[in-house]
Each structure stands twice: as C-alpha cells, then as structure tokens.
C-alpha positions as CSV (number, residue, x, y, z in Angstrom):
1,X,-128.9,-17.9,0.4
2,X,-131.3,-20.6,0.9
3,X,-134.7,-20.0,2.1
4,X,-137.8,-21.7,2.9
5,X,-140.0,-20.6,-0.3
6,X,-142.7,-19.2,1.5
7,X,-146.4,-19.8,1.0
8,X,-148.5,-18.2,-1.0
9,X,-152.6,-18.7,-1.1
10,X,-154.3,-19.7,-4.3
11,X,-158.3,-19.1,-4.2
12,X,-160.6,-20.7,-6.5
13,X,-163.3,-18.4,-7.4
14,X,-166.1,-19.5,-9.4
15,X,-166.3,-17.7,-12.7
16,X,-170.1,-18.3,-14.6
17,X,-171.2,-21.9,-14.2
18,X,-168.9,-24.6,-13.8
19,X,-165.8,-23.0,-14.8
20,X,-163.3,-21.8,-12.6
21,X,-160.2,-19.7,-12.4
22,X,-157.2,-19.7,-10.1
23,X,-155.7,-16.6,-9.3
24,X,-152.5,-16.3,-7.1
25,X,-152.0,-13.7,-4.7
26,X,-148.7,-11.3,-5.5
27,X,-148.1,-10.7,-1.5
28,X,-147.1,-13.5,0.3
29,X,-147.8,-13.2,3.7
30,X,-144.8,-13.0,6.2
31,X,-144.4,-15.2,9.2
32,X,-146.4,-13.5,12.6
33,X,-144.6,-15.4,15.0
34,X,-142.2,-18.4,14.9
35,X,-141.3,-20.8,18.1
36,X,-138.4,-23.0,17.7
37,X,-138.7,-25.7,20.3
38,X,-135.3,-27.2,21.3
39,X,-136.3,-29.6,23.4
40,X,-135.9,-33.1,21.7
41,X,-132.1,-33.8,21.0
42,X,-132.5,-34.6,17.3
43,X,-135.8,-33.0,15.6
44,X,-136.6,-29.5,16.0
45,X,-140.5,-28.7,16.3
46,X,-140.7,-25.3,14.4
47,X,-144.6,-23.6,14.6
48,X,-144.7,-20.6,13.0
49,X,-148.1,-18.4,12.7
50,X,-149.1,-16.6,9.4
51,X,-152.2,-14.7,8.8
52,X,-154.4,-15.4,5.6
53,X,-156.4,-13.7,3.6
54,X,-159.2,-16.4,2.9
55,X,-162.2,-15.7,0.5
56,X,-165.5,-17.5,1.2
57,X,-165.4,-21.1,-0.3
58,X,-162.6,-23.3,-1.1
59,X,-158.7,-21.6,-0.6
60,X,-155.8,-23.0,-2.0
61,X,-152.7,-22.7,0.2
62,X,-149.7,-23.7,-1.3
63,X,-146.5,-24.3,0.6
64,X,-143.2,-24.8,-0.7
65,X,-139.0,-25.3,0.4
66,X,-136.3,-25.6,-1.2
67,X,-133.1,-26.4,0.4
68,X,-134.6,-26.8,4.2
69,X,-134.3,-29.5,6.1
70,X,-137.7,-30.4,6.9
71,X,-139.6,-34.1,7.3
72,X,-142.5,-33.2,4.6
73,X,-144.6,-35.9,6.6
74,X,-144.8,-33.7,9.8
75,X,-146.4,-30.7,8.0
76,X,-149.3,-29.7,9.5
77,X,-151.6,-26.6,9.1
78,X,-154.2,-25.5,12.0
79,X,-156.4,-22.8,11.9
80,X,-157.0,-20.7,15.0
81,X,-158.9,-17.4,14.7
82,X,-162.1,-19.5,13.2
83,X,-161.2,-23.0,14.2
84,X,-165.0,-24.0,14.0
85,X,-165.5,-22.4,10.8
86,X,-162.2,-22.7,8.6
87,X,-161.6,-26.7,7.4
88,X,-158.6,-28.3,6.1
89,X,-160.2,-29.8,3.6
90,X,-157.4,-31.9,2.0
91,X,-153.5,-31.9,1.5
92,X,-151.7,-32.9,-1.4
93,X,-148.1,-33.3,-2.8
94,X,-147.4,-32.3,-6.1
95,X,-145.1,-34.8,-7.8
96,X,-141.5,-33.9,-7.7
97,X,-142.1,-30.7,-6.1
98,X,-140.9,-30.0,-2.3
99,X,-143.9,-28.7,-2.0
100,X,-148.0,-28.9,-0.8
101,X,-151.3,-27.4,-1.5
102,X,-154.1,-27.3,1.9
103,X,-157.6,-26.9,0.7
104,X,-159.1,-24.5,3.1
105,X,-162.7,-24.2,3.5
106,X,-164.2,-20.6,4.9
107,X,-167.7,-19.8,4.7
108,X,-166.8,-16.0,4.3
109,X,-164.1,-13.9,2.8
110,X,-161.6,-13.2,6.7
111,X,-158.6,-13.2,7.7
112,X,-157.4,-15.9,9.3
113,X,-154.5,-17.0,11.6
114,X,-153.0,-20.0,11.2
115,X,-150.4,-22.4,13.2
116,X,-148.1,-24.3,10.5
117,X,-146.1,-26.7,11.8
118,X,-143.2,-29.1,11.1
119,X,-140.0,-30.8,12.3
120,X,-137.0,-29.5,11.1
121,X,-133.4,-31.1,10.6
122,X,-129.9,-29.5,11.4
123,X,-130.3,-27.4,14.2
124,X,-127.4,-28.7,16.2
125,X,-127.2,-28.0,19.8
126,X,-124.5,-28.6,22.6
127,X,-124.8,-28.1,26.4
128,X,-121.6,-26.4,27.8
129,X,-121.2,-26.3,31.1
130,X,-119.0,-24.5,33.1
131,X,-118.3,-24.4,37.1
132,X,-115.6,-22.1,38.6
133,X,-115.0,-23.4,42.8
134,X,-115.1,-20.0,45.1
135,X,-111.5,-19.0,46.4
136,X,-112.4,-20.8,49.4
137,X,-113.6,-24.0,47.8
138,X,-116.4,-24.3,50.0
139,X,-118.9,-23.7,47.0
140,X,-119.2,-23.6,43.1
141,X,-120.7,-21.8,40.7
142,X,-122.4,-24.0,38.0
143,X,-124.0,-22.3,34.7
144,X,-124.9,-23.8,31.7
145,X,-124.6,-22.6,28.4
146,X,-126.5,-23.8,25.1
147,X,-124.6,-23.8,21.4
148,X,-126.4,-23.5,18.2
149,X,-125.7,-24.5,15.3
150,X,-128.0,-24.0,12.1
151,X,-127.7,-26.4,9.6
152,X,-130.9,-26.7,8.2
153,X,-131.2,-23.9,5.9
154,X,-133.3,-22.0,6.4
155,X,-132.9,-18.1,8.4
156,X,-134.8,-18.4,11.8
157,X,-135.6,-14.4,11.6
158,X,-137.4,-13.1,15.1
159,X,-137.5,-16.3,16.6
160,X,-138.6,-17.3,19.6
161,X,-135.8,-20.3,21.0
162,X,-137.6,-22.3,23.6
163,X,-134.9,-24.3,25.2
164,X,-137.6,-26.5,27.0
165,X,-136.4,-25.8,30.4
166,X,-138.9,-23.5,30.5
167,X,-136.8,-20.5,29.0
168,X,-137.7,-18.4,25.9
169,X,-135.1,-16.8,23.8
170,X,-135.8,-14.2,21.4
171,X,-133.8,-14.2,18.5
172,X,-132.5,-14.4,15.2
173,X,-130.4,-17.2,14.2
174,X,-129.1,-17.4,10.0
175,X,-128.7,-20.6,8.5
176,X,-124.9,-21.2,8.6
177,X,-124.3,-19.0,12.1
C-alpha cells in the first residue's frame, strides 16, 4: 500500500567545538489533525498538524513521499504553538529524492505544533444531485450528494472533509476507495 513516508526530525547537536553529529529520531510523530479542503475542483489543499519535539538550536525536519500525488512546490511548514520564537530557517530538496529537509530554529528544547501544508492531486469529486417531486407535484425535494474518489495515494486516516459549503466531514477515506 502506498503511503506518504512520513516525517521524521533530524537535530543537529553540537558535539565539542566545531563538530557536529546528526542523530535521527526512531518515533516519527503521527499526524494530530488533518483537514482536507474540497473546495477547488481540481487541487486539493491538505493541512495536516503534527507535534515536534524540537531541541534548542537548529532542527532538521525531514519530509518525504513516495507514490502521493502531491505538487512538491506547495509544501509549506508553519509553526504555531511558538510562532514568534520557532523560524523556518531554510528548505531544501535533496536531489532525486521526493523529499525535503526545513531547518527549524528554537531557542529551547519544546514541543511544538506545526501546520504542514500542500496541494494534493487525485482526489476526484462529483456532485450528484437528486430531486424526487411530492405525490402532488406541487413541491420537490432537492439533495445533493458528493462522490469521492481517492486517487492520490495516499490513506486520508481521521480526516476532516471540508466540502467548502461550510460542512465538515469526519472521516476516513483509503487511497483506492
């Protein structure tokens, strides 16, 4: 089954003078919430929330997919439990990788929440409507129904689905369903 390959934080502590060592964290840490916003036609804005465990200085945060249909230009990383005090510092691509490392700056060791955003491709949707005329046919009944369809490869697990008529759906939705 494809999935996104999660992220994973890689800290850079300092280690007696100039040299330093990167060590990588075992436990990646799973999404907090996820909002999938259907409201454009085509591209599907997903922003999911993770919590970090930062150390004080400079915080590699590596992201990475494989087999999801994402734009790798839209990605975007935002802290929020600090915002004045956590920094992006810089993102970078590692050649031939679908991946990217965020520098994140903290000026103590915290956990911190962070928005990660990007459009996503596949999610196909289809308005169905349906209207059924009273016995009388003096009035109908209109409702409208929304079909998903999940191309994109990726498991939306505990989503929230907003439709962008306002409406919120809680759910799950596998790549392929």
């Amino acid at each position: 089954m494809k999935r996104m390959v999660a992220l994973g934080v890689v800290m850079v502590l300092a280690v007696s003078g100039s040299a330093q060592a990167r060590v990588k964290l075992v436990s990646l840490p799973e999404r907090a919430r996820m909002v999938v916003s259907l409201a454009h036609p085509v591209a599907t804005l997903v922003e999911e929330e993770r919590i970090l465990a930062l150390q004080e200085g400079v915080n590699r945060v590596d992201f990475a997919w494989q087999g999801v249909n994402l734009d790798p230009t839209s990605i975007q990383v935002r802290p929020l439990g600090h915002p004045d005090q956590v920094r992006v510092l810089n993102t970078s691509y590692p050649p031939g990788e679908n991946a990217l490392v965020w520098e994140l700056s903290s000026p103590a060791a915290q956990e911190e929440r962070v928005r990660i955003s990007y459009l996503m491709h596949g999610l196909q949707r289809e308005h169905v409507y349906k209207a059924v005329a009273a016995a009388d046919e003096k009035s109908l009944s209109l409702r409208t129904y929304l079909r998903l369809n999940n191309g994109t490869g990726e498991d939306l697990a505990d989503a929230q689905l907003a439709a962008g008529d306002g409406a919120v759906l809680p759910r799950s939705l596998q790549d392929g369903e």
